[in-house]
N, C-alpha and C positions, 0 to 999 in steps of 0.2 A: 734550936734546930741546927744540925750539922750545916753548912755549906758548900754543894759539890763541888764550887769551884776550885775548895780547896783539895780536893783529891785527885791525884795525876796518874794515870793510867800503868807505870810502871808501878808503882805502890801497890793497886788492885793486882795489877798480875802475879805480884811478889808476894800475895796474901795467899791468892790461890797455890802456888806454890806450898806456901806452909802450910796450908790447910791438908794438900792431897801428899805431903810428905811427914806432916806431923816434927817436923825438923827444919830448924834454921841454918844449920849447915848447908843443908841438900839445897833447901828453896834457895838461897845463899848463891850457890854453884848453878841451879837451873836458869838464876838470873843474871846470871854473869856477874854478879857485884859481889865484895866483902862480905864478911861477918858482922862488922860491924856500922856497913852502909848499909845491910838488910835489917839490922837490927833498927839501927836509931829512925828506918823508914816506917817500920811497924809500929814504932813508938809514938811516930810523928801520927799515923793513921788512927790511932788508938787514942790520943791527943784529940786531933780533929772530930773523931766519933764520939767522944767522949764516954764511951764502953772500952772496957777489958775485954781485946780478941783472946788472948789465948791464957793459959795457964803453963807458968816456964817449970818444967820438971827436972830432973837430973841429968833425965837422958831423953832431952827435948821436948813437946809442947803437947798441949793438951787445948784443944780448941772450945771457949764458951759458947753459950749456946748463942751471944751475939755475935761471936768471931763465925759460928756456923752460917748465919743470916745475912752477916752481912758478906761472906763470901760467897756465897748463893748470888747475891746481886753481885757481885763482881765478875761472876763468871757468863751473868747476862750480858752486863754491859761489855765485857771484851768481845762475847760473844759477836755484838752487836757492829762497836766496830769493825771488828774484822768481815764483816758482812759491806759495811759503810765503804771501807777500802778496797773489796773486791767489786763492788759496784762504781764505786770513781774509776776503777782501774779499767774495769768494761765500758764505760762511758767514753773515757780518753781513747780508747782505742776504737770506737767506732759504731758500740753497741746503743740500738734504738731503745730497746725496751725487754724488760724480765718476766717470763709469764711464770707462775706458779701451779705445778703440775702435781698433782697424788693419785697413784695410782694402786689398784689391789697388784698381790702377785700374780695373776693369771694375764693380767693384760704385761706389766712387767715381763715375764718370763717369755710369753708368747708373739708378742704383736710390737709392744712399744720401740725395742731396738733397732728395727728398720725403719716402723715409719717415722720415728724421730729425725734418724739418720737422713730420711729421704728429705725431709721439712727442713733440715736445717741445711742442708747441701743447697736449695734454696732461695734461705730466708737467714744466710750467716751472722747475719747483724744484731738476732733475737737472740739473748741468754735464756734458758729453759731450767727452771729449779724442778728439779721431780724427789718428791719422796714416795717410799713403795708403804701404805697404811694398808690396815682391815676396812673394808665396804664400808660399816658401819661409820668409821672413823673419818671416812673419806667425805662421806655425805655431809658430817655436821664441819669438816674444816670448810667445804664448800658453804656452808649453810652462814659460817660466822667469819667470814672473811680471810682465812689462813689459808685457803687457794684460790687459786683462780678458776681453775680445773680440775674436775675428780673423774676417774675411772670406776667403776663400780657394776657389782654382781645386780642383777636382775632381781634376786629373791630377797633387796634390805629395802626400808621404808626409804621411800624420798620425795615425798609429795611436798608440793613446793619449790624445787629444784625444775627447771628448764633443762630435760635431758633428749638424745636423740641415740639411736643405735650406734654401737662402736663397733665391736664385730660379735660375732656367734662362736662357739666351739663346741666340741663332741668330749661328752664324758667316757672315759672308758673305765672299766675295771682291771689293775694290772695284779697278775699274781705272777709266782713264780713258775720259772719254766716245766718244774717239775711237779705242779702242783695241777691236784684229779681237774680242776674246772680248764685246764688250758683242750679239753678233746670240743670245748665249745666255741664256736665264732663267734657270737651274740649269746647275752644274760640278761635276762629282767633282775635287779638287784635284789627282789627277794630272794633268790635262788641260790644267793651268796650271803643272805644274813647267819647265816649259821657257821661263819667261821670267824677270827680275829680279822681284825682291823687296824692296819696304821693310818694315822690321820692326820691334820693339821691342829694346831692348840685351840683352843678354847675361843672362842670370836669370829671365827673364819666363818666366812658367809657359804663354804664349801662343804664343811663340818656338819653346819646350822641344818642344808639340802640332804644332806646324807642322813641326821638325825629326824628329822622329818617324815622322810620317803622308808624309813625303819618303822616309823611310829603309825604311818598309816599302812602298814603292811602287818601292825597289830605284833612288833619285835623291837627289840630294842637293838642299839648299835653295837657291838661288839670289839669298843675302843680297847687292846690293848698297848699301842704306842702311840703318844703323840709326839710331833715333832714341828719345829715352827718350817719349815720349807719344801717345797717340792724336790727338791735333791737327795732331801732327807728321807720322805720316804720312801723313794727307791733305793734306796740304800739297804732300809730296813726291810724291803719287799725282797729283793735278791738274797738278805740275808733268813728267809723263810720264818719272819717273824709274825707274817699276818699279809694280808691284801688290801687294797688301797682303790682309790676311784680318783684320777685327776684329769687334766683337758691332756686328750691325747696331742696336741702339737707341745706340750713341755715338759714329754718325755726324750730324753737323750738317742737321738737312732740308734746307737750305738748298743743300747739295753735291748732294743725291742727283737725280740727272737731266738737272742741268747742268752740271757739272763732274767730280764720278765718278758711277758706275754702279755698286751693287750688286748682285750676282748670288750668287742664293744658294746654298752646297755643298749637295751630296749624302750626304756621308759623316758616317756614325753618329758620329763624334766630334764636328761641327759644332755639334750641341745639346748646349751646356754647362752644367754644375751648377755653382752657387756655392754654398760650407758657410759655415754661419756655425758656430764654435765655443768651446770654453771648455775650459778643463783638468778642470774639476768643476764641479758645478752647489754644493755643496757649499760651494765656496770661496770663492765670490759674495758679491757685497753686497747686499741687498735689490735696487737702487737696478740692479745690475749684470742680477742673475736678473731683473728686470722685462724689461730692453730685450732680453736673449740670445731672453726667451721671444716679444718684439714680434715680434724680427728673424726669427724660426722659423717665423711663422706668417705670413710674404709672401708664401711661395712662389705662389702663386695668383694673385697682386694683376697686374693687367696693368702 
C-alpha cells in the first residue's frame, strides 16, 4: 500500500493540472515549474502509486483510469486544504466559530441577504458557509451532517428534523404585459392551466406545488421551458414564451408593470411557509444555536 506520507501537495496539484489540460507543457506553465521538473514529479507520483497515471501521446497525455481516480482524490484533498487554510486564517484573525448554512432559492433570493447582513453586522466574529440546494437536498444535508442549518419549502418530507417558521411568502402568477390574463388582479391557477409555462428544472420543490395543484385540478402542467433560476424565467416570461408562478418579493421591481404583470393566486397553497431547521438543537455549536435561533424569529419581519 502507497504511503501518503510520501505525496507532497505540489505533486497532487501538478496532477490536476495534467489531468484538466491533458498536457504537460500547459500543467507545466500552470505550475510555475519546468518540463522537466513537472515531468520527473509525475514519475516520482507514478513511482509512489505504483499505477500508470497517464498514457504519453505525440501530442500529449491520455489519462488512465487510475491517473482518473486517483486525481479525483487529489482534487478533494487540495480541496480540503484550502478549506484547512481559510479556516486557520479566520481563526488567527479572530473568528469564534463557522456555522453551515443551505438554503433553497426562494429564501436565497428573497430574505437571506439582509438578514445575514443584519446577523453578522452583530455577531462579526461568526464565519457563515451558505450553499443555495433544492428543499429536498437541503433536508437530507441536514439530516447527515453536511449542514448545520437548512432552509426549506414547506411542501418536502422532514420528519425528524427540529424545524420552526422562517418566513411566509405569496405566490403570484407573472405573465406578460401584453398577455389576455393581465385585465385580472387575482387568478385561481386553474384558470391559467391552459396556457405554457416556464418553470424551474426538475427537483424544485416550486415545480413539485405547481405539478400538484395541476393534478388535482384534473390537468396537467403545461412545462414548455425550464430553467434553473428565478431570473431566468422572467427573462423567458418578458420574452412571451409562456407564464410562470414565483414568490412575488424576487421579482425585480423594476419588471413589475412594464414588462411582466403579477397577478396574484387565490389558492390556499399560494401563501408559502419556509422552515428553517436542524437535526437537534443539541448538536449545535454555540455559534450555530445563535443564528438557527436568529433565523426563528423573522417570521414577522416584513
Amino acid at each position: 500500500m502507497m504511503s501518503l506520507l510520501h505525496v507532497d501537495l505540489v505533486s497532487l496539484r501538478l496532477l490536476v493540472f495534467a489531468a484538466e489540460t491533458l498536457n504537460l507543457t500547459q500543467a507545466a506553465h500552470r505550475a510555475n515549474m519546468t518540463l522537466s521538473t513537472a515531468s520527473k514529479r509525475l514519475s516520482e507520483l507514478e513511482r509512489i502509486t505504483d499505477c500508470a497515471l497517464f498514457v504519453r501521446l505525440p501530442r500529449g497525455v491520455e489519462l488512465t483510469a487510475a491517473g482518473r481516480g486517483i486525481a479525483d482524490h487529489a482534487r478533494h484533498i487540495l480541496e480540503s486544504v484550502n478549506r484547512m487554510a481559510c479556516d486557520a486564517n479566520d481563526f488567527a484573525m479572530g473568528v469564534r466559530g463557522h456555522v453551515r448554512l443551505t438554503a433553497n432559492t426562494s429564501a436565497v433570493v428573497q430574505f437571506l441577504p439582509q438578514d445575514l447582513a443584519s446577523y453578522l453586522a452583530d455577531n462579526p466574529h461568526v464565519r457563515i458557509g451558505m450553499d443555495e440546494a433544492l428543499s429536498d437536498d437541503i433536508v437530507d444535508a441536514v439530516f447527515n451532517g453536511r449542514a448545520d442549518i437548512g432552509i426549506f419549502a414547506d411542501n418536502v418530507a422532514s420528519e425528524g428534523l427540529l424545524k420552526r417558521v422562517y418566513r411566509r411568502d405569496q405566490l403570484v402568477l407573472l405573465v406578460p404585459t401584453d398577455h389576455p390574463l393581465t385585465a385580472s388582479s387575482e387568478i385561481a391557477l386553474a384558470d391559467a392551466l391552459d396556457y405554457d409555462f416556464v418553470a424551474l428544472n426538475q427537483g424544485s420543490s416550486l415545480l413539485r406545488r405547481l405539478t400538484d395543484a395541476a393534478v388535482a385540478n384534473g390537468k396537467m402542467l403545461k412545462v414548455r421551458i425550464q430553467v434553473s433560476s428565478f431570473d431566468g424565467i422572467c427573462r423567458m416570461i418578458e420574452a412571451g414564451l409562456g407564464v410562470g408562478v414565483l414568490p412575488l418579493a424576487s421579482v425585480r421591481k423594476e419588471l413589475l408593470g412594464t414588462q411582466i404583470q403579477a397577478i396574484r393566486l387565490t389558492d390556499d397553497w399560494a401563501i408559502r411557509t419556509l422552515y428553517v431547521g436542524v437535526a437537534g438543537e443539541t448538536q449545535l455549536s454555540p455559534e450555530a444555536a445563535k443564528l438557527f435561533e436568529y433565523l426563528a424569529g423573522r417570521e414577522n419581519d416584513l
